[in-house]
Phi, psi and omega in degrees: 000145190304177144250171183311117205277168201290095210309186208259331159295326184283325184296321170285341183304128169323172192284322168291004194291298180337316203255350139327283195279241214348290150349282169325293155316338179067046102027133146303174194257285210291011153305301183291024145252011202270323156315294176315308203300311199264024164284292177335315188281322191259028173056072178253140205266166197319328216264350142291314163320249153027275183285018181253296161345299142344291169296326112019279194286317177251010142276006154326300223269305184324314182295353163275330174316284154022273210290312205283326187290312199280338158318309195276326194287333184258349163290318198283343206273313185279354166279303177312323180289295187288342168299330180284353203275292128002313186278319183257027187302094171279298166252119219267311196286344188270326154312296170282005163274012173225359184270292184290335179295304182291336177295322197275331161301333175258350117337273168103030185243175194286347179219179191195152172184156169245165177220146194246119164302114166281085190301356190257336173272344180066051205195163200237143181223171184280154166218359190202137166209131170229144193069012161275136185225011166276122194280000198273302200293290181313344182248016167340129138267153163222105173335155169287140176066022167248130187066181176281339192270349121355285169326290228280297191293320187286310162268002165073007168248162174273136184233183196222171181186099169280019186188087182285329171306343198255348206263132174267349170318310196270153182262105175276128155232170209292293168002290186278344168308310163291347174258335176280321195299323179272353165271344190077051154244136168295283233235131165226098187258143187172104166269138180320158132245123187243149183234099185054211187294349174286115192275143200226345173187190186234104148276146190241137182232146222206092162277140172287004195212170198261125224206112187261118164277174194242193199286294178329324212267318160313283175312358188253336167296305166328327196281279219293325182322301172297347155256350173293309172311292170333322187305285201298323190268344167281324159316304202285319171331297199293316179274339042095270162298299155321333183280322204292338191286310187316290199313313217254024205286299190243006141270093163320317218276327204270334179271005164267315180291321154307296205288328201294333216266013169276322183291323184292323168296329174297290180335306198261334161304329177275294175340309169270001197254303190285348187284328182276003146311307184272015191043046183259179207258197207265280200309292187301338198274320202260340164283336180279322193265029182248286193323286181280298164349300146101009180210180163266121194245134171225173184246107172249157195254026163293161181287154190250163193308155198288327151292348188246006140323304176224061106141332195281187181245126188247153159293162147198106159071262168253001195244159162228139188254130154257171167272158174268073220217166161169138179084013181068052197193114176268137178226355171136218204206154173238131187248118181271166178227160129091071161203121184282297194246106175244145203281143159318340179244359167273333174294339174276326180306327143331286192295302208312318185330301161314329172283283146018284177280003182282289175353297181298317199291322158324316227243320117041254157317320186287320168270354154319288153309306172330297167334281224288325170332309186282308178295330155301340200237027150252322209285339185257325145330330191273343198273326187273299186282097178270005189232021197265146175337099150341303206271357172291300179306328185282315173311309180324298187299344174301302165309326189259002150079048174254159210258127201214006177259318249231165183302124191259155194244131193227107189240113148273120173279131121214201199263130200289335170299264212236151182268143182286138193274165191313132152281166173261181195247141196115032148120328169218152192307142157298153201257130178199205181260024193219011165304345186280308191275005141312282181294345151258003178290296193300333165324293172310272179348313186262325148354276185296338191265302160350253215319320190273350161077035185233221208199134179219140164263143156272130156193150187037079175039028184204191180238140151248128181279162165221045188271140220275165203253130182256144178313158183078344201251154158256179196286343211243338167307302204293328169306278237290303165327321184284307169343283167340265210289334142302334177267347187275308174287352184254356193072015176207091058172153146225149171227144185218140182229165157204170191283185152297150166283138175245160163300146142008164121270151197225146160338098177263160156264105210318170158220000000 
């Protein structure tokens, strides 16, 4: 049969429909040239060409929002995974074997492997390896400072390499030389496991081709790092404990006193294995752990003592703090009160607590961020696109609960010390050198327009509000009220301006 000649909708359709239906699809990236190509072919005049370009670059750009969202989404989902994993640790090898396996899936690189420090040999060996297939490689020792996971083990920092044979940094020896060269890696990446100050192995994330890791992709290895030392210092606890029951086999009083603080510690790892199931908050963690602990425990964002820096639970004063930290970026501490003396496993019961709220508090932030992410790109949609579908923006705004019946306000921020230089637009500061105080100017902002049931942007170096007008009040109240609450929170000057009051925006009917 002939085929059908092209309806007159189809023929007619934006420009943007095609890369519409791509979007839908999860499209290759060389998918979103095929519009262009085949207008260009079928002789489409420029002004069209343009607007197909055009159309193009931002469903790019969705797609890439897209792809950074669902990235993040499978990371925190494999942190929540290996946190449950930990609360119910039965074989410590199987556990780091799903610890290396997800690094290497959320990577995306071809081999992943850990390595354990030998204190009686003084030299670090492999222990875990995934996607390696040289047996030569997998039976490694590495002297301390020798090659990178050496380095790495000797100084507790992480280090990185997209061509390791080229990098003069590392202490090459002919061993270790033979065994990366017969697995074939190029690109190496390899962060401490650390238990407090101590470093106990290297987890490695591993390309076969020359391969630049990124900030993110550190810190998220780093992430997994920290739980494989858990992994290891919860196995030695547990043995640890088996030995002490054994030895105390027939001091009844002490193994009843050894068994109450094992029940206590399973209580509060199951406890906390359901809060981060369930996505519960900082307030449920310091109530679970109050509870089996048996004192009062809270949560402060003060710097916690230099000691409780790295990771363990300390005395200060009548209280003992552990820190609240991850990724090296500290949020605070959790302070137990009223306990003079605490059994060692109620202090890893502590410290897990602490780790625990770091997770939430990440995971928090992430959805924090998104919001303001979103409430900037209606706010800039309403600004840029005056012709885009009403009643589409008004559903957007229904979900983020912005007040979208009352007369609106358009408030330009910045900051009264100094002007600021040009940003890009969507929602987040441009990064340059006066980007920190952008960002936190845009933070308040979408704060106070949250609480106000309004919509905030980064844009052209400064932020715009967008807030509905409370009867009795003007435009020139509501500049001067937001002025107010942005320099309070930032401690230093804002200048605000704001328009006329506008109407609503009201309902069209898509066509």
């Amino acid at each position: 049969m002939p085929e059908e000649p092209e309806t007159a909708d189809a023929a007619t359709a934006p420009p943007y429909a095609s890369y519409l239906d791509l979007l839908a699809q999860g499209a290759a990236v060389e998918a979103y040239d095929r519009p262009v190509a085949r207008a260009r072919a079928g002789g489409a005049a420029p002004g069209v060409l343009a607007d197909l370009e055009q159309a193009k670059r931002l469903a790019l750009r969705v797609r890439a929002e897209l792809e950074g969202r669902r990235r993040r989404e499978a990371e925190l989902s494999a942190l929540f995974e290996t946190a449950h994993d930990l609360a119910g640790l039965r074989d410590l090898d199987a556990v780091l074997r799903a610890i290396v396996q997800r690094a290497r899936s959320l990577l995306r690189t071809e081999v992943a492997y850990l390595s354990l420090n030998d204190p009686v040999r003084g030299d670090t060996y492999m222990r875990v390896t995934e996607g390696s297939v040289s047996a030569r490689f997998q039976q490694l020792r590495l002297g301390m400072g020798e090659g990178l996971g050496g380095l790495v083990a000797q100084t507790a920092r992480p280090y990185v390499t997209d061509s390791y044979f080229d990098d003069e940094r590392f202490r090459h020896t002919r061993s270790i030389d033979a065994g990366v060269r017969d697995e074939g890696l190029v690109a190496i990446l390899g962060v401490p496991l650390t238990l407090g100050s101590q470093v106990i192995g290297v987890l490695f994330a591993a390309d076969r081709r020359a391969r630049v890791f990124e900030r993110e992709q550190v810190a998220l290895l780093g992430s997994f790092a920290a739980h494989a030392a858990v992994a290891l210092d919860t196995a030695n606890l547990l043995a640890e404990t088996r030995t002490a029951l054994t030895e105390l086999e027939r001091a009844n009083a002490i193994i009843r006193d050894r068994s109450a603080v094992i029940e206590r510690a399973s209580e509060v790892h199951d406890r906390l294995t359901e809060l981060v199931l369930r996505g519960g908050g900082v307030e449920d963690v310091t109530t679970a752990v109050s509870h089996v602990l048996r004192g009062a425990v809270a949560f402060t964002d003060a710097v916690p003592p230099a000691g409780a820096a790295d990771g363990r639970a300390v005395r200060d004063g009548d209280a003992w703090v552990a820190a609240v930290s991850a990724g090296g970026e500290v949020f605070g501490a959790l302070v137990l009160h009223g306990d003079a003396e605490l059994d060692p496993v109620d202090r890893r019961t502590l410290e897990r607590a602490a780790m625990v709220t770091s997770l939430l508090l990440l995971a928090d932030r992430s959805a924090g961020e998104a919001e303001q992410r979103v409430r900037g790109e209606l706010l800039d949609d309403l600004i840029d696109a005056p012709d885009r579908d009403r009643r589409l923006l008004r559903e957007r705004a229904a979900r983020l609960r912005a007040d979208f019946d009352a007369p609106q306000v358009v408030l330009a921020a910045r900051l009264g010390r100094r002007t600021a230089a040009p940003q890009d637009r969507g929602g987040t500061p441009a990064k340059d050198g006066t980007g920190a105080d952008r960002q936190r100017l845009w933070s308040a902002a979408t704060h106070l327009a949250a609480t106000r049931k309004g919509l905030a942007s980064a844009r052209d170096g400064g932020t715009v509000l967008l807030l509905p007008l409370t009867p009795g009040d003007t435009p020139a109240d509501l500049a001067r009220m937001t002025a107010r609450h942005l320099g309070g929170a930032l401690h230093e000057p804002v200048t605000v301006g704001g328009s006329s009051p506008s109407a609503p925006p009201r309902t069209t009917r898509a066509r």
